[in-house]
N, CA, C and O atoms as a MOPAC input file, in Angstrom:
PM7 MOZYME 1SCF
protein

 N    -58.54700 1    81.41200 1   -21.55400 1
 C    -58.31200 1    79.99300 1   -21.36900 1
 C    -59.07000 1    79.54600 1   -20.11800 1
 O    -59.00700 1    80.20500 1   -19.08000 1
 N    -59.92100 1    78.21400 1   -20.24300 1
 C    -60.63100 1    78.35500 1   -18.84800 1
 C    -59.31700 1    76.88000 1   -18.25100 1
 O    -58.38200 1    76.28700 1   -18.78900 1
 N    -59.87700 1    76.85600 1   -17.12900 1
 C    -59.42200 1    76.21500 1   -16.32600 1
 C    -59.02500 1    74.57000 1   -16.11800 1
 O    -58.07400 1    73.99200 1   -15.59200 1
 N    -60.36400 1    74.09300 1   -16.86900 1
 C    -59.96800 1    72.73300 1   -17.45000 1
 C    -58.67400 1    72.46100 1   -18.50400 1
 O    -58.12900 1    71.38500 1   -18.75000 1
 N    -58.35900 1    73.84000 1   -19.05800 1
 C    -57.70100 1    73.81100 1   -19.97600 1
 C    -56.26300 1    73.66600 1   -19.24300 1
 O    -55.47500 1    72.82800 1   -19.68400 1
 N    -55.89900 1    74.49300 1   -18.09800 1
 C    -54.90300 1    74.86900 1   -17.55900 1
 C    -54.65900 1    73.41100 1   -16.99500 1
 O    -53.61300 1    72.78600 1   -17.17000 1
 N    -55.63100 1    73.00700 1   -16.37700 1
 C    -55.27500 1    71.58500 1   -15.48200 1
 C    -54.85600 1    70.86000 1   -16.13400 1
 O    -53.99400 1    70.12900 1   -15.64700 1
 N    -55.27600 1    70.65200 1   -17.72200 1
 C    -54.81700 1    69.74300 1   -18.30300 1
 C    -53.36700 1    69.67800 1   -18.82700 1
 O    -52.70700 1    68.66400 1   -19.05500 1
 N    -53.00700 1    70.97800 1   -18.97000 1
 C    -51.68700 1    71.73400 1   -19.32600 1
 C    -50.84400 1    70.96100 1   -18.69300 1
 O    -50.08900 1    70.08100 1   -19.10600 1
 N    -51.07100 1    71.42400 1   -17.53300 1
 C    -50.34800 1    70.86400 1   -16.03800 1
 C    -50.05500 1    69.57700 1   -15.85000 1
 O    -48.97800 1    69.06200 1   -15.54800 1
 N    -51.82400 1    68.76700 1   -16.19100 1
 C    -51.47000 1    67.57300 1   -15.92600 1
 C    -50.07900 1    66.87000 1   -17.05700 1
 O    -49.21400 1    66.03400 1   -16.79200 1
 N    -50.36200 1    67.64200 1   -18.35500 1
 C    -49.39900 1    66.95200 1   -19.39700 1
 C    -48.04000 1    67.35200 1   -19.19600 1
 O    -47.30600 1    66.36400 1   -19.21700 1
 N    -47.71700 1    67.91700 1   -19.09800 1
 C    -46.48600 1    68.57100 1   -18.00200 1
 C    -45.91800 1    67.62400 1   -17.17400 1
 O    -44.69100 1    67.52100 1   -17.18700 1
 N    -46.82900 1    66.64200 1   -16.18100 1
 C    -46.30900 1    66.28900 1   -15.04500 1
 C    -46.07600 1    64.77800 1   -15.92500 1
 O    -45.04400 1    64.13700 1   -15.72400 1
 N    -46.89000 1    64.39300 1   -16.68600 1
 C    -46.70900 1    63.36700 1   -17.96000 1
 C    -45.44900 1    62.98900 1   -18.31700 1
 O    -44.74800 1    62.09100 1   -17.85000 1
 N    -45.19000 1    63.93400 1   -19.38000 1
 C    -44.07500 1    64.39700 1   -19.77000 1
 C    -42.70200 1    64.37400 1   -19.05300 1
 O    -41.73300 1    63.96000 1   -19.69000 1
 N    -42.54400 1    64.80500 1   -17.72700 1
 C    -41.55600 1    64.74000 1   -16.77600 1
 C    -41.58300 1    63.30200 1   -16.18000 1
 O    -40.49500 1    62.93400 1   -15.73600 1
 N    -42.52600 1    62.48900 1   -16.09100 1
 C    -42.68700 1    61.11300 1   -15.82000 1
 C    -41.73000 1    59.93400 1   -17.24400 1
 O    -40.75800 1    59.19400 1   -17.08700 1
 N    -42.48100 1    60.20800 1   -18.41000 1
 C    -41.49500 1    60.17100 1   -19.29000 1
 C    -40.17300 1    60.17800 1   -19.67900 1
 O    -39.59900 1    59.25900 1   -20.26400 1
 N    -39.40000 1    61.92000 1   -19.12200 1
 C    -38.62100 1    62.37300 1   -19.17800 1
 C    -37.12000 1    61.72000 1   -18.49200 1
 O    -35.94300 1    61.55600 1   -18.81300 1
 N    -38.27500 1    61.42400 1   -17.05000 1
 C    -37.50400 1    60.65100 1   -16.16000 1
 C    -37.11800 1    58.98100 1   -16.14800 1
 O    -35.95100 1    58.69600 1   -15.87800 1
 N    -38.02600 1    57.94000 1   -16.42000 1
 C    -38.11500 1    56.82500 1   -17.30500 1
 C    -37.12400 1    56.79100 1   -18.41000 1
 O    -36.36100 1    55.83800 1   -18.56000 1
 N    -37.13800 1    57.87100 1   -19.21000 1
 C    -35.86800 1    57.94500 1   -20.30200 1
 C    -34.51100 1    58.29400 1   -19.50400 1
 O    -33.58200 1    57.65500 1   -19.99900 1
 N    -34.26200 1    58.78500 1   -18.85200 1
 C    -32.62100 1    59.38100 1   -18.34500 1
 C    -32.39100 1    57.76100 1   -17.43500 1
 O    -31.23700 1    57.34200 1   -17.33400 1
 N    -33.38300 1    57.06100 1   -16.90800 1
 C    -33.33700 1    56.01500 1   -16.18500 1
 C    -32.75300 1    54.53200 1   -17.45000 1
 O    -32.26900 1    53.40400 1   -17.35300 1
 N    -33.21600 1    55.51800 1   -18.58200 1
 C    -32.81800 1    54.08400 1   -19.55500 1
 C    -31.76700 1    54.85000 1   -20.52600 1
 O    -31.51300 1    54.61800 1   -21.70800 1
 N    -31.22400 1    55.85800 1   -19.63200 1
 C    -30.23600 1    56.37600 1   -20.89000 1
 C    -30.23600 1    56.62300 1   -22.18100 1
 O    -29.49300 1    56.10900 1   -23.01700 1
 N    -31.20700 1    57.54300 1   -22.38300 1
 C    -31.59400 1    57.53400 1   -23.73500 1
 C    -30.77000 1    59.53500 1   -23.66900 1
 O    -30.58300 1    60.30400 1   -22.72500 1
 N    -30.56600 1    59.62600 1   -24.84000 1
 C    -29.51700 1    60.55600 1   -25.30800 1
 C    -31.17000 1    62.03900 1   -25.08600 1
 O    -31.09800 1    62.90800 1   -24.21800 1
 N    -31.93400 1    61.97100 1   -25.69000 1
 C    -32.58900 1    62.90600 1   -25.28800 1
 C    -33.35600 1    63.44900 1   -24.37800 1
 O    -34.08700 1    64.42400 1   -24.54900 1
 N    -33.18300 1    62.71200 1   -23.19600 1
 C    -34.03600 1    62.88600 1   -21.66500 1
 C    -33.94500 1    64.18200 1   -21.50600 1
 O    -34.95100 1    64.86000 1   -21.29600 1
 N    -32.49500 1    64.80100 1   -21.60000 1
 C    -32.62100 1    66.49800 1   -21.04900 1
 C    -33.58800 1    67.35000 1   -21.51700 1
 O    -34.06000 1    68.27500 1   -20.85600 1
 N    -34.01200 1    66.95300 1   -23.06500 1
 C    -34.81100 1    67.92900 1   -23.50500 1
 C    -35.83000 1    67.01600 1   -23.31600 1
 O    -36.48600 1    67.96700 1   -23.74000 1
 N    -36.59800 1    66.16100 1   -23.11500 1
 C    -38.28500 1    65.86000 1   -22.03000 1
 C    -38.17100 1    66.82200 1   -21.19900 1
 O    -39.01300 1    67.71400 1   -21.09900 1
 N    -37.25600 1    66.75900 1   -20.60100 1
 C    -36.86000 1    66.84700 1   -19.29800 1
 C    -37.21300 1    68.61700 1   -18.69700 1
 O    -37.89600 1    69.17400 1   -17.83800 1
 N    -36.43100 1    68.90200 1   -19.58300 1
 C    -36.65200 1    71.02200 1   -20.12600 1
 C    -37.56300 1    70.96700 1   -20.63100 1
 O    -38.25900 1    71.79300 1   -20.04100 1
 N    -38.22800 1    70.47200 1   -21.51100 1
 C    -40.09900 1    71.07700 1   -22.10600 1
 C    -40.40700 1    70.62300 1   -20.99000 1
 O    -40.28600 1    71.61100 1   -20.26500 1
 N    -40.80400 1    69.58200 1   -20.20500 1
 C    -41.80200 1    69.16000 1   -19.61900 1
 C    -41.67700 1    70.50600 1   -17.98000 1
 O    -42.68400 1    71.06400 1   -17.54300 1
 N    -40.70800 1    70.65800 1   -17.57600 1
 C    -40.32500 1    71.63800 1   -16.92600 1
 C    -40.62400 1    73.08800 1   -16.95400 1
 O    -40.86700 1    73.88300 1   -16.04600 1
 N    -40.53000 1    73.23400 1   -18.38500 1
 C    -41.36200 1    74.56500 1   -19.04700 1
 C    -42.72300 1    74.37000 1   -19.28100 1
 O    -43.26700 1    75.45800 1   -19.47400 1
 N    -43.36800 1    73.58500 1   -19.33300 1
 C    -44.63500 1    73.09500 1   -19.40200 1
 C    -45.54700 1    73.62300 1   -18.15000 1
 O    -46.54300 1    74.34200 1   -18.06400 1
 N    -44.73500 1    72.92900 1   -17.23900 1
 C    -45.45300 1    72.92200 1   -16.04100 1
 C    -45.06500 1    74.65500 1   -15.14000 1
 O    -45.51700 1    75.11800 1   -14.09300 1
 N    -44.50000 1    74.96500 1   -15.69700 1
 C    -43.95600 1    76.77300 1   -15.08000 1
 C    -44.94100 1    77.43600 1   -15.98700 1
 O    -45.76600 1    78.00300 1   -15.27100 1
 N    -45.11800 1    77.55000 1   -16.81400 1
 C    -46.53400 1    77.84800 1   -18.11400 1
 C    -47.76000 1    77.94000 1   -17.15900 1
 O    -48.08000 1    78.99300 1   -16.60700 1
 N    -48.63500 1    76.38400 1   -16.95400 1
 C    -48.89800 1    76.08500 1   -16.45400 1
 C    -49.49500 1    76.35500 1   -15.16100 1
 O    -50.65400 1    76.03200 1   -14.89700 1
 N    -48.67100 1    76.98000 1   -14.30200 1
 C    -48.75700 1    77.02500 1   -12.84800 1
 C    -49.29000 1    78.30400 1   -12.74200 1
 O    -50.39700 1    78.52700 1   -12.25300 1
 N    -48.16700 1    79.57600 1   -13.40200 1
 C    -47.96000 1    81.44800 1   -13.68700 1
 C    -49.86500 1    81.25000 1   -14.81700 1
 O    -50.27300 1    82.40400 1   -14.68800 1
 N    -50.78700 1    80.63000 1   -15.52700 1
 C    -51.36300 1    80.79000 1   -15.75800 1
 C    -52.36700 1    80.64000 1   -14.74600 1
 O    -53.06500 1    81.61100 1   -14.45300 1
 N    -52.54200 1    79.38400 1   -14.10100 1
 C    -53.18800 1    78.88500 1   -13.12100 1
 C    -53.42600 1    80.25400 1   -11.83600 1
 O    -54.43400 1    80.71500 1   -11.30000 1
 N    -51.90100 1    80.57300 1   -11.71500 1
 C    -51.98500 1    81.65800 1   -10.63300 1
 C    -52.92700 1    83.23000 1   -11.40800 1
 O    -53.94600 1    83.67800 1   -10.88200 1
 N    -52.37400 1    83.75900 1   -12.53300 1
 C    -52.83100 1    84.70100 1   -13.33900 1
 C    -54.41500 1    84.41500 1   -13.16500 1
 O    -55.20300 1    85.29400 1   -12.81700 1
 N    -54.78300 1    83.08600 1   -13.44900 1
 C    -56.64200 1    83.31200 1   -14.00300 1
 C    -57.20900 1    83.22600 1   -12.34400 1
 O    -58.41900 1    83.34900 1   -12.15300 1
 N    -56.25800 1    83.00700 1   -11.14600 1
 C    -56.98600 1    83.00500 1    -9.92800 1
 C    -56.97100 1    84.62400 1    -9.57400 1
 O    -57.97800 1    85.12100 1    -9.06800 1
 N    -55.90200 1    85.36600 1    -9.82800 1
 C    -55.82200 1    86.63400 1    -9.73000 1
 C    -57.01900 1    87.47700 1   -10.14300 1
 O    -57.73000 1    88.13300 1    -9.38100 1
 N    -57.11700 1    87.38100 1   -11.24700 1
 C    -58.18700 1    88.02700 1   -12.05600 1
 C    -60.02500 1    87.14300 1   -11.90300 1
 O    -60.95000 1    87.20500 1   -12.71200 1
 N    -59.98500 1    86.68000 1   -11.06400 1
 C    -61.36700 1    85.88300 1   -10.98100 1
 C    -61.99300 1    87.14700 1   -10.12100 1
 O    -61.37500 1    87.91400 1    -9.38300 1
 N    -63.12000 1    87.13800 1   -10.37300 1
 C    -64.17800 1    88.74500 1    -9.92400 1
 C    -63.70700 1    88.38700 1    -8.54300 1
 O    -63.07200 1    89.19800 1    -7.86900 1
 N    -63.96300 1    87.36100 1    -8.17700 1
 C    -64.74200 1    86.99100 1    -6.58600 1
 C    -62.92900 1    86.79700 1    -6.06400 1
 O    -62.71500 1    86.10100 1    -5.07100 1
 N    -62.06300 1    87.27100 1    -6.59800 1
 C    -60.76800 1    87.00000 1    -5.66600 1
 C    -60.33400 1    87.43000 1    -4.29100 1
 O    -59.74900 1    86.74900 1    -3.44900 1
 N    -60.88900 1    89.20800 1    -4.18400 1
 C    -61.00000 1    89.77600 1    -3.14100 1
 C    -62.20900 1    89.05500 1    -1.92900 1
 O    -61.98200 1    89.34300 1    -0.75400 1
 N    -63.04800 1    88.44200 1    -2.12600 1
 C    -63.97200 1    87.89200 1    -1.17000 1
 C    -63.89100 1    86.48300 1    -0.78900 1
 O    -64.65200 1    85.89400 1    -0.02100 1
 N    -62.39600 1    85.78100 1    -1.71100 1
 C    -62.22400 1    84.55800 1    -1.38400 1
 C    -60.74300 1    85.00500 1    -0.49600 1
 O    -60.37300 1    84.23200 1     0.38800 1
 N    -60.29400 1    85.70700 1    -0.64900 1
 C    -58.95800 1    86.46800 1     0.52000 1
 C    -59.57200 1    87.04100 1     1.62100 1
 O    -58.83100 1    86.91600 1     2.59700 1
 N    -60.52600 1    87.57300 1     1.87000 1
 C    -61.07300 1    88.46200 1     3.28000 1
 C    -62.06900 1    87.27400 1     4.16100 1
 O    -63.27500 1    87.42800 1     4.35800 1
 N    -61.53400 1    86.48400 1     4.46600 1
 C    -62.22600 1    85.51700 1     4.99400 1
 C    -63.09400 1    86.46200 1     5.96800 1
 O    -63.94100 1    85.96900 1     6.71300 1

């Protein structure tokens, strides 16, 4: 998965919880679950983001300043 992909993940994630939140603000019966995907979205998201920085060749020479 490259990276544009992940950001976008993320960005829809943070979407979603914008949404999520807008709905519990208008009392709508299903906000909790926006609320939990969009939450799981963005934990997805982040653990990938961190994973593909881990594994990038050049990780050790971007840590040894």
């Amino acid at each position: 998965m490259k990276v544009k992909h992940i950001l976008f993940l993320l960005a829809a994630g943070y979407m979603l919880e914008v949404l999520g939140a807008f709905m519990k603000v208008m009392h709508q019966a299903s906000a909790d679950i926006v609320l939990g995907c969009a939450t799981i979205v963005i934990v997805v998201a982040i653990l990938l983001l961190v994973y593909k920085l881990i594994t990038y060749p050049k990780f050790k020479d971007f840590m040894n300043w």
